[in-house]
Structures are given as C-alpha cells and as structure tokens.
RODO-2510 file (C-alpha; in nm, 4 decimals, decimal comma):
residues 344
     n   res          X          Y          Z
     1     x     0,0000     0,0000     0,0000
     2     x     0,1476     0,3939    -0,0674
     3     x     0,1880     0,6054     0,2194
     4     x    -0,0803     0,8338     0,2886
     5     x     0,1381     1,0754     0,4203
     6     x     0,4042     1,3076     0,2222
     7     x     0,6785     1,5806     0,2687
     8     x     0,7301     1,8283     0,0325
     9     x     1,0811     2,0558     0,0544
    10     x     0,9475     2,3782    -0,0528
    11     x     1,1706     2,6793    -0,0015
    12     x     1,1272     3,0028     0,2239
    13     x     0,8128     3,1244     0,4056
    14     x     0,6408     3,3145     0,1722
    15     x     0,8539     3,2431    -0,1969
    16     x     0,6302     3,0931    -0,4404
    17     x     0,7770     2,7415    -0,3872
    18     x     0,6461     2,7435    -0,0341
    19     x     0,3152     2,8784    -0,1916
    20     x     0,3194     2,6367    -0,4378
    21     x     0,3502     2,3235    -0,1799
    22     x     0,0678     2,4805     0,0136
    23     x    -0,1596     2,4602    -0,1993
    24     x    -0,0254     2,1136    -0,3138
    25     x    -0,1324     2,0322     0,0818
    26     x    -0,4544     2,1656     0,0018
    27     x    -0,4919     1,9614    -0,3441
    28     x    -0,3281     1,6143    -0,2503
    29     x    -0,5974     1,5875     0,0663
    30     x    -0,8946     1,5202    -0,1636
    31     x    -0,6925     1,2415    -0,2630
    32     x    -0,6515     1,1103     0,0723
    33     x    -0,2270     1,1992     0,1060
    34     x    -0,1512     1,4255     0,4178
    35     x     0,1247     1,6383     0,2676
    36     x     0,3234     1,8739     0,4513
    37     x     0,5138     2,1383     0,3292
    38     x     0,8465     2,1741     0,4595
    39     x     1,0267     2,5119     0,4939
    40     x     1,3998     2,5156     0,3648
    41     x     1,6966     2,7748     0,2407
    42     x     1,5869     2,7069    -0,1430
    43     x     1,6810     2,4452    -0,4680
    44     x     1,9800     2,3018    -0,3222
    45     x     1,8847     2,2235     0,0357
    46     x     1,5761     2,0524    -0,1872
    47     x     1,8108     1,8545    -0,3428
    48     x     2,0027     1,7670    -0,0504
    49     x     1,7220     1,6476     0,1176
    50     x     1,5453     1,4143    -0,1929
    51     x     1,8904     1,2462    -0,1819
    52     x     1,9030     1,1614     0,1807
    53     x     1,6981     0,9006     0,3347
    54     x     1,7124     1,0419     0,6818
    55     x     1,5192     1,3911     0,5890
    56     x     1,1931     1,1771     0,4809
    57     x     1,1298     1,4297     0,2449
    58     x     0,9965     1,2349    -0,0606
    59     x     0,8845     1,5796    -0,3290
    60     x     1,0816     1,9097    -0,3965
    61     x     1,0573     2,1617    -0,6189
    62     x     1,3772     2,2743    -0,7716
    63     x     1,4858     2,5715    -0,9767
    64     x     1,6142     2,5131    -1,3262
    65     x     1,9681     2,4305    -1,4319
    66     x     2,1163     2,3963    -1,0392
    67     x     2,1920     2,0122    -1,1454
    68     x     2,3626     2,0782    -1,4606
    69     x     2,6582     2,2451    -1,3247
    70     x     2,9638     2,0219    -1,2560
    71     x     2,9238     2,0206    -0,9182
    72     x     2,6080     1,9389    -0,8570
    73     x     2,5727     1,6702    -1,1131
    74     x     2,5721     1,4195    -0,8263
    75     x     2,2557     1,4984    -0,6999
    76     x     2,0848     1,3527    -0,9943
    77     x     2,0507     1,0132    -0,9436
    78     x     1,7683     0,8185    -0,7851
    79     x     1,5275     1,1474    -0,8561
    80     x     1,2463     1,1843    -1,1526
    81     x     1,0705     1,4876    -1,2646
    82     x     0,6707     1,4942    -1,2281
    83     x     0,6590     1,8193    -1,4169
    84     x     0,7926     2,1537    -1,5243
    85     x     0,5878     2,3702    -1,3566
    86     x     0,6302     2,7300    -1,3819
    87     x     0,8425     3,0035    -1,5444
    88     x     1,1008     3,2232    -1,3076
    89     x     1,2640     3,5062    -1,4600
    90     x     1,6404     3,6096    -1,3519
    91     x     1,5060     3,9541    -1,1796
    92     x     1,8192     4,2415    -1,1834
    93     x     1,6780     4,5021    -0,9723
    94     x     1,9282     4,8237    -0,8992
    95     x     1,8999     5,1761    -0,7831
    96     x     2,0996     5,2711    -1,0756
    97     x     1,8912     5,3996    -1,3539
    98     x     1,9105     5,2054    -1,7419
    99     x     2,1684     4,9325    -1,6457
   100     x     2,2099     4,6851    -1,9035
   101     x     2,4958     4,4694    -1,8398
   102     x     2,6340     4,2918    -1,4784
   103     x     2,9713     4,4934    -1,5409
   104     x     2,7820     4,7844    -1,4236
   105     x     2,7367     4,6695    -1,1114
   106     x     3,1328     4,6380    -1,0731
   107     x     3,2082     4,7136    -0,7102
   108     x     2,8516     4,7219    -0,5803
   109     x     2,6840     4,5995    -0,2911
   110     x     2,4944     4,3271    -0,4317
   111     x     2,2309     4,0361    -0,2692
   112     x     2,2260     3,7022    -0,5020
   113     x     2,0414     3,5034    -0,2093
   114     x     2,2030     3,2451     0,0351
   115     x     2,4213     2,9641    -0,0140
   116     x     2,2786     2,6878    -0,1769
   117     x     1,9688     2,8594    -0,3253
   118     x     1,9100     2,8263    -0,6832
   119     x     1,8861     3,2407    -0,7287
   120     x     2,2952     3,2624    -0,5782
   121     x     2,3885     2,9695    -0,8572
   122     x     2,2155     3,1550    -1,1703
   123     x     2,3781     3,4631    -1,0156
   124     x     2,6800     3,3545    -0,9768
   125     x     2,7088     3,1615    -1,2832
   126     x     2,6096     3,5050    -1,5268
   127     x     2,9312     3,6714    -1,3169
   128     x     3,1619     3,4347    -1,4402
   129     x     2,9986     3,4904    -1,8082
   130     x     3,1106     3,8383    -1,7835
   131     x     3,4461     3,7856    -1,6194
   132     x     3,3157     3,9516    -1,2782
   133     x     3,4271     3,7663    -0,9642
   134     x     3,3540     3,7992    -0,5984
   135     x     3,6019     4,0432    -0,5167
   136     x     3,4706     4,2706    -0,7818
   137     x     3,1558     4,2853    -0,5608
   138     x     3,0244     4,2926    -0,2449
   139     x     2,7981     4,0474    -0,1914
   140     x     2,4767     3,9836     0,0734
   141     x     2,3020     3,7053     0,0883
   142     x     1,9807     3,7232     0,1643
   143     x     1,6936     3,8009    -0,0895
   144     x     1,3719     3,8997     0,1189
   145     x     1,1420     4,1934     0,2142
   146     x     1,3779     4,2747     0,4541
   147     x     1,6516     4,3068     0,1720
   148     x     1,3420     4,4992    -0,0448
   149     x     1,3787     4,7614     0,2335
   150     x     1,7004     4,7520     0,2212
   151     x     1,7292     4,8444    -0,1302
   152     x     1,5256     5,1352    -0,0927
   153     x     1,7621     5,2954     0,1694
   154     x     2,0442     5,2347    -0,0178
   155     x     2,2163     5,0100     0,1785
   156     x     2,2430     4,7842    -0,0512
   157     x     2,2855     4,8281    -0,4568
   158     x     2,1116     4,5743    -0,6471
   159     x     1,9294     4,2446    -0,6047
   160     x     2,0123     3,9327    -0,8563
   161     x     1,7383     3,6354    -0,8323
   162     x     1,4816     3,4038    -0,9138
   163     x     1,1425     3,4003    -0,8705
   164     x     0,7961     3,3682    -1,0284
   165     x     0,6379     3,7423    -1,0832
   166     x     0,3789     3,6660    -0,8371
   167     x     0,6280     3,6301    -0,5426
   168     x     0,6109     3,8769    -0,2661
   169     x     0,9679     4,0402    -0,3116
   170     x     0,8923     4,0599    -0,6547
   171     x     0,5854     4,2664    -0,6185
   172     x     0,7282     4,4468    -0,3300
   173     x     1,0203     4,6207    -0,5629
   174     x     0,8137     4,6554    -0,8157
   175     x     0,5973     4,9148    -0,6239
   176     x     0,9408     5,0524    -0,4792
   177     x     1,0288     5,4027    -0,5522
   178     x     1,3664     5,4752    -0,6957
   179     x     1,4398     5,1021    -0,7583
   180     x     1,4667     4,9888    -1,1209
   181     x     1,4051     4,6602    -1,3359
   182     x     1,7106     4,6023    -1,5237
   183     x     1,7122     4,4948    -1,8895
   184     x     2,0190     4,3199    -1,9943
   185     x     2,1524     4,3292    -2,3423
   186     x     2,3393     4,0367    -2,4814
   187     x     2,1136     3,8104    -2,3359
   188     x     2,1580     3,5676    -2,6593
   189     x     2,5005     3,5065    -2,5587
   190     x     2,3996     3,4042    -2,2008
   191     x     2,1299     3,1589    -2,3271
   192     x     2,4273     3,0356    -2,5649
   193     x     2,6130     2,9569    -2,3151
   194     x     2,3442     2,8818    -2,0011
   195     x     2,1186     2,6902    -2,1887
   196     x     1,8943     2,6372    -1,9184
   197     x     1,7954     3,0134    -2,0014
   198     x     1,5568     3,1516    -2,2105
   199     x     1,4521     3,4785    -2,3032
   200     x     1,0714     3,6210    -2,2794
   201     x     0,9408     3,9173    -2,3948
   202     x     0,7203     4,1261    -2,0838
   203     x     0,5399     4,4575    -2,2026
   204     x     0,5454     4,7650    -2,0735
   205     x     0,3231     4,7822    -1,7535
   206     x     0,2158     4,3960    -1,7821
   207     x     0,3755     4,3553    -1,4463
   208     x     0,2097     4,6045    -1,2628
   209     x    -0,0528     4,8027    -1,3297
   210     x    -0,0071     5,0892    -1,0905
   211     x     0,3619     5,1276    -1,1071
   212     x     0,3398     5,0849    -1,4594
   213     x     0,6324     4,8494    -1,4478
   214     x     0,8148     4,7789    -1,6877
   215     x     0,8188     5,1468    -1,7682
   216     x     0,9116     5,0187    -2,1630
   217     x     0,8873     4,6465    -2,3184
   218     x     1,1713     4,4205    -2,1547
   219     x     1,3185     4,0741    -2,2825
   220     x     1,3520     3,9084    -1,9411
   221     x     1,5817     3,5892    -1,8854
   222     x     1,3912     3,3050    -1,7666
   223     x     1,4263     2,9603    -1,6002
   224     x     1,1735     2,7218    -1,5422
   225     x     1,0961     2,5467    -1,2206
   226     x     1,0280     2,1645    -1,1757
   227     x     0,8255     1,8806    -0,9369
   228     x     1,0736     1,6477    -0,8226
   229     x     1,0718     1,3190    -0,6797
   230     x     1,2534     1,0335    -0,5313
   231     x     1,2713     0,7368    -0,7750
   232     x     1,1015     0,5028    -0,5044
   233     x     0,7882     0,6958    -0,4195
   234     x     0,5232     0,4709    -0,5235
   235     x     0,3746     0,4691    -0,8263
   236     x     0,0517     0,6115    -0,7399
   237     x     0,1530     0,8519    -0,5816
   238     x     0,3645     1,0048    -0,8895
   239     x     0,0518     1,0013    -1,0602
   240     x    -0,2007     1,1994    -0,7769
   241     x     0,1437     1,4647    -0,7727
   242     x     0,0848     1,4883    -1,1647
   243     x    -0,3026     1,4883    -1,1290
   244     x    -0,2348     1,7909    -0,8497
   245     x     0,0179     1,9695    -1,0893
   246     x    -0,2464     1,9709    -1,3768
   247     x    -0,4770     2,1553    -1,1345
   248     x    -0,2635     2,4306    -1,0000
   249     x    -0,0440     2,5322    -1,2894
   250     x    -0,2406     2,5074    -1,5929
   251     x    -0,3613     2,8018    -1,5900
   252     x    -0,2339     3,1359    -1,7649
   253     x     0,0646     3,3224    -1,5468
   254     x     0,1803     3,6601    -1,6055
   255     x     0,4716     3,5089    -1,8921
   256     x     0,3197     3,1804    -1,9990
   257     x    -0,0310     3,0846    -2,1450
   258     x    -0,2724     2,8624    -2,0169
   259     x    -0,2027     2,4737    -2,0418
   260     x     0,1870     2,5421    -2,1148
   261     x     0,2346     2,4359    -1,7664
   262     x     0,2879     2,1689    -1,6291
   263     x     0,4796     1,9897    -1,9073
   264     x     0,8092     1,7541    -1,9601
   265     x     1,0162     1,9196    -2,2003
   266     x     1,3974     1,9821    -2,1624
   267     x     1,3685     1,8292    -1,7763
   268     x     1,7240     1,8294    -1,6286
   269     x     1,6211     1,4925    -1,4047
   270     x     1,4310     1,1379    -1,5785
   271     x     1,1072     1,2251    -1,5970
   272     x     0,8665     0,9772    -1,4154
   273     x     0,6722     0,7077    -1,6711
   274     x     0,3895     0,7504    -1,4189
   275     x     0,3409     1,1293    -1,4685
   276     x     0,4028     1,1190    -1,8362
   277     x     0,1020     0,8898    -1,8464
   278     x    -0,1371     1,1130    -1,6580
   279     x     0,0020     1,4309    -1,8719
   280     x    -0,0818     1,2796    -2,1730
   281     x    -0,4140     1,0987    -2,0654
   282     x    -0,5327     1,2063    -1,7135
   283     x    -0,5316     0,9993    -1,4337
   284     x    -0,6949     0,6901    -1,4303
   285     x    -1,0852     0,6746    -1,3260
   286     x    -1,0553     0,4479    -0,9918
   287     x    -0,7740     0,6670    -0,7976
   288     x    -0,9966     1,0267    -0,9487
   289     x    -1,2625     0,8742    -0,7981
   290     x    -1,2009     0,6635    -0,5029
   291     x    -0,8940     0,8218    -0,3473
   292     x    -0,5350     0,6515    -0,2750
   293     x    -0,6494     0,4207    -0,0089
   294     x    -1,0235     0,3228    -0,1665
   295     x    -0,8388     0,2862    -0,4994
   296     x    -0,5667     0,0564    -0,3908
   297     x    -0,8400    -0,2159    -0,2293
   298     x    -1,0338    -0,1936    -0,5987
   299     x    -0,7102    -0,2602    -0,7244
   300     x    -0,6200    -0,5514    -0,5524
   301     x    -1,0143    -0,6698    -0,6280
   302     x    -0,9603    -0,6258    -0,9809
   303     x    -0,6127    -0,7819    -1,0531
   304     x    -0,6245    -1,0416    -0,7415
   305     x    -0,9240    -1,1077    -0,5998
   306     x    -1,1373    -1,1784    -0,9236
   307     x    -0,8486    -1,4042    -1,0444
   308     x    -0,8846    -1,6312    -0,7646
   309     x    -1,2218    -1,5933    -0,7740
   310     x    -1,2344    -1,7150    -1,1319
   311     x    -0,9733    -1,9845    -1,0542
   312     x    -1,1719    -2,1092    -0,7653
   313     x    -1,4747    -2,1667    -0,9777
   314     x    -1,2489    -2,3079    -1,2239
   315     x    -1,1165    -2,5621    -1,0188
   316     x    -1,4555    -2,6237    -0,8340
   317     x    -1,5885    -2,7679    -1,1755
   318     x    -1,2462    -2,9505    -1,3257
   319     x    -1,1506    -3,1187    -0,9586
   320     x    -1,5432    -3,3299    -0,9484
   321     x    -1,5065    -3,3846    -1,3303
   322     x    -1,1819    -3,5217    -1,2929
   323     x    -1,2598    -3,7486    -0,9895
   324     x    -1,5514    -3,8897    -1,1896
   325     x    -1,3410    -3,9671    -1,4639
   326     x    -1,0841    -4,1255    -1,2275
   327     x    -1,3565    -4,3214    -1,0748
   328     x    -1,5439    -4,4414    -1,4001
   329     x    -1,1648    -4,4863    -1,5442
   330     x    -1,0873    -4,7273    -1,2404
   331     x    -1,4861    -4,9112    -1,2164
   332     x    -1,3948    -4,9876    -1,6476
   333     x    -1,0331    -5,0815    -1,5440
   334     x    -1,2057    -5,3375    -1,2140
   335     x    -1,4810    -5,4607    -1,4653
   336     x    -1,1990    -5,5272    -1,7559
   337     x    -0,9534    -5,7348    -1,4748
   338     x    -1,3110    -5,9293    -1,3427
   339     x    -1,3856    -6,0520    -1,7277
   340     x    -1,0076    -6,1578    -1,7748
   341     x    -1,0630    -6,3996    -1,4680
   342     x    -1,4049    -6,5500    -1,5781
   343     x    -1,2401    -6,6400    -1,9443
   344     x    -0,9298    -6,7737    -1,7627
***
C-alpha cells in the first residue's frame, strides 16, 4: 500500500515554492495523502534532502539548471521529474537607472540570495559569463522583504534572483520608488552559453498596473521550475502529484499561457513514466474517484481477488469432473480385470 502521508521541501516562508507546496497540501488531501510542506533555504537544500533518506522528504521543487553544473551533477541520481511547472525570470533590480549589463554593477553591494539557493547559482554563474568575480563585488546574501527595504535605503545596490512574478519580493520592488528593473543586453550570448535560459518578452506595464512596471517592453531571462521526486515513491503517488500539478499550474501566469504548464520538455532529471502517463491521458478513473487508499483495495479486487475468484470456480468444476473420470476410469479398469478372470 502507498503512504498516505508526504513531505514536500518547498523553499522560504512566503517564496512561491512554499506557496506552491501549500496549496499542493490543500490539493493532494482530496486524494486522501496528508502532505506537509516543509520550509527550507531554497533548490539546493531541496536537493540535498530528496537524496538523503534520513530527511523523509519524498517531493521538492527545484529551480532550473542547479543540477547541470559540474558540481552538482551528483545529486541527480535516484530522482524523476513529475513536471515543469512554472516560469522564473532572472530579476536584476538596482537603484541605478538604465543598467544593461552585470559589469555595471562592478564594485557594488549586491544580494544574489544564500548559499545553496538556486537564485545565488544563476547569479553567480552570469558573473563568471562576464568575467566579474567575488572580489569585484560585495555580496549579501539574503533576498527577502527585509533586503526589499534595504534596497530602498540604499544600503544595498542591487538584487540578482529568481522568482515567479507573483512572489512577494517581486511585487514588493516593483511598487518601490527609486528602484529599477534592469534589462540586460546580450542576453543571446547568455542563453548560448546557459542553456537552461531563455529569453521572454514582458510589455510595458504587464507587471504592474499601478507602477506601470516595466516602464518600456523588456526581454527578461527566464528559467523554469520543476516537481521532483525520489525514484522510489510509489507509483501512485507520482501520478495523484501529476493529477495535483495539472490543477494548479495550468492556468495562464503573467509570462506563460494557459495549459503550457505543467509539461516535460527539456527536464534536467528522468522524468517519471507515471506522470508522463497522466500528462498525456489524465489519471486513471478508480484513484480520481475513489482516493489513494479506496483505490488501492479496488485494485487488488480487480487484478487479485477476481483471479482467484475465477480460478476457484475453475477448479470447483475440473476437480469433481476429474474425480468422476478417475472413478469411471478405475470401475472400467475393475470390470476389464473381473472378465479376464471368468475367461481364464
């Protein structure tokens, strides 16, 4: 039988990963799974975690293109992807006015997030595409509201991360006075070279309204963010986490349409038979309908107990038939022996 219980790594208290896995909570308890989302510094701690058995955390979601790098190739193995799930752009936020390249933010004070987040690794790895390295900045950490703040007082310089537009910090510096999306030029020859990036095109004001942010149309570089999961989850469950993903990100985001998430294109991990079965054709009828526990006894009614129930009758009308014929076959054999004797 699957557990009816599940841990899911999110990231921090109130980043869309941790918003994400709440509402996975909500979704995966109609199903009959108690989830619980689990608080932690970001994509690598995720990781960290899926790969150790002592964390019983079973589902993560992980940012796009933290496994590729050398480094981290490790963490790979024994982990499948349910789905891609959503689109994070690389935000560059500064208090510096039409900057379009990292070298401008040469000897700045600068927060790419904390070790082992996803938004540090992206940041770190553009640096090193532009021949800037850690003593050409000064770097902070973390990447909050208390670092939005922050910004706006000027004691820090510029924020480099990832996160869906809907996140809080996100939102937060976009209503900031004074602070300033950054639009990078060059961005081909990133993407080139981080192919986990892409470029999307955001227009003017599309990200808020009131702010009218972007003040002009902005090609924004993007990642996407996947549903992971350790390889020996059980099968059912892989499928309900696919079912759940098909509810909450299907629909249209501020930079992707509706029903281009959740999807299994360019996954960095093996992406899960069982999910790729309910993306293409929905999950099947009994575990909609009945539930994880429910399901699992129709199961085991359908593919065992009718079996033996059809064997049983089977062998409740061969076993008489083939006494009979053993006792008819040994009455002729007696009668044939008793007729040899008379003609003797």
């Amino acid at each position: 039988m699957p557990s009816t219980e599940l841990s899911i790594s999110s990231g921090g208290v109130g980043g869309m990963y941790h918003i994400h896995a709440q509402n996975y909570v909500r979704v995966m308890k109609t199903f009959g799974i108690q989830a619980t989302a689990v608080e932690s510094a970001g994509t690598g701690e995720n990781l960290k975690r899926l790969k150790d058995p002592s964390a019983n955390i079973q589902v993560a979601f992980v940012q796009g293109g933290y496994a590729l790098s050398e480094a981290n190739q490790t963490l790979s193995a024994g982990i499948e992807t349910i789905a891609q799930v959503d689109v994070e752009p690389v935000w560059v936020f500064s208090r510096f006015k039409d900057v379009d390249s990292l070298l401008r933010l040469q000897g700045s004070r600068v927060a790419i997030g904390q070790a082992g987040s996803g938004s540090r690794a992206v940041a770190a790895r553009m640096f090193e595409q532009v021949r800037l390295e850690s003593k050409d900045l000064i770097l902070s950490e973390s990447v909050d509201l208390d670092t939005v703040k922050a910004l706006r007082e000027g004691r820090i310089d510029a924020m480099i991360f990832v996160a869906a537009p809907e996140a809080p910090v996100v939102q937060a510096l976009l209503q900031s006075p004074n602070v300033y999306l950054a639009s990078l030029k060059r961005s081909a020859a990133l993407i080139e070279r981080l192919p986990y990036l892409d470029a999307r095109f955001v227009a003017a004001g599309s990200l808020n309204a009131q702010t009218k942010q972007p003040t002009q149309d902005t090609a924004l570089l993007t990642t996407q963010a996947s549903l992971a999961v350790r390889e020996d989850v059980h099968p059912m469950v892989k499928r309900i986490l696919a079912a759940t993903a098909l509810e909450i990100h299907s629909s249209a985001g501020v930079l992707h349409k509706a029903g281009e998430f959740p999807h299994l294109k360019r996954v960095e991990f093996p992406s899960s038979a069982q999910a790729r079965q309910v993306l293409r054709s929905g999950l099947p009828w009994l575990e909609s309908s009945l539930g994880i526990t429910l399901a699992q006894w129709a199961y085991r009614l359908l593919f065992i107990g009718i079996p033996l129930v059809l064997l049983a009758y089977a062998l409740s009308q061969l076993i008489p038939a083939y006494l009979r014929w053993l006792m008819e076959a040994q009455s002729i054999a007696g009668m044939a022996s008793s007729n040899s004797l008379k003609t003797i």
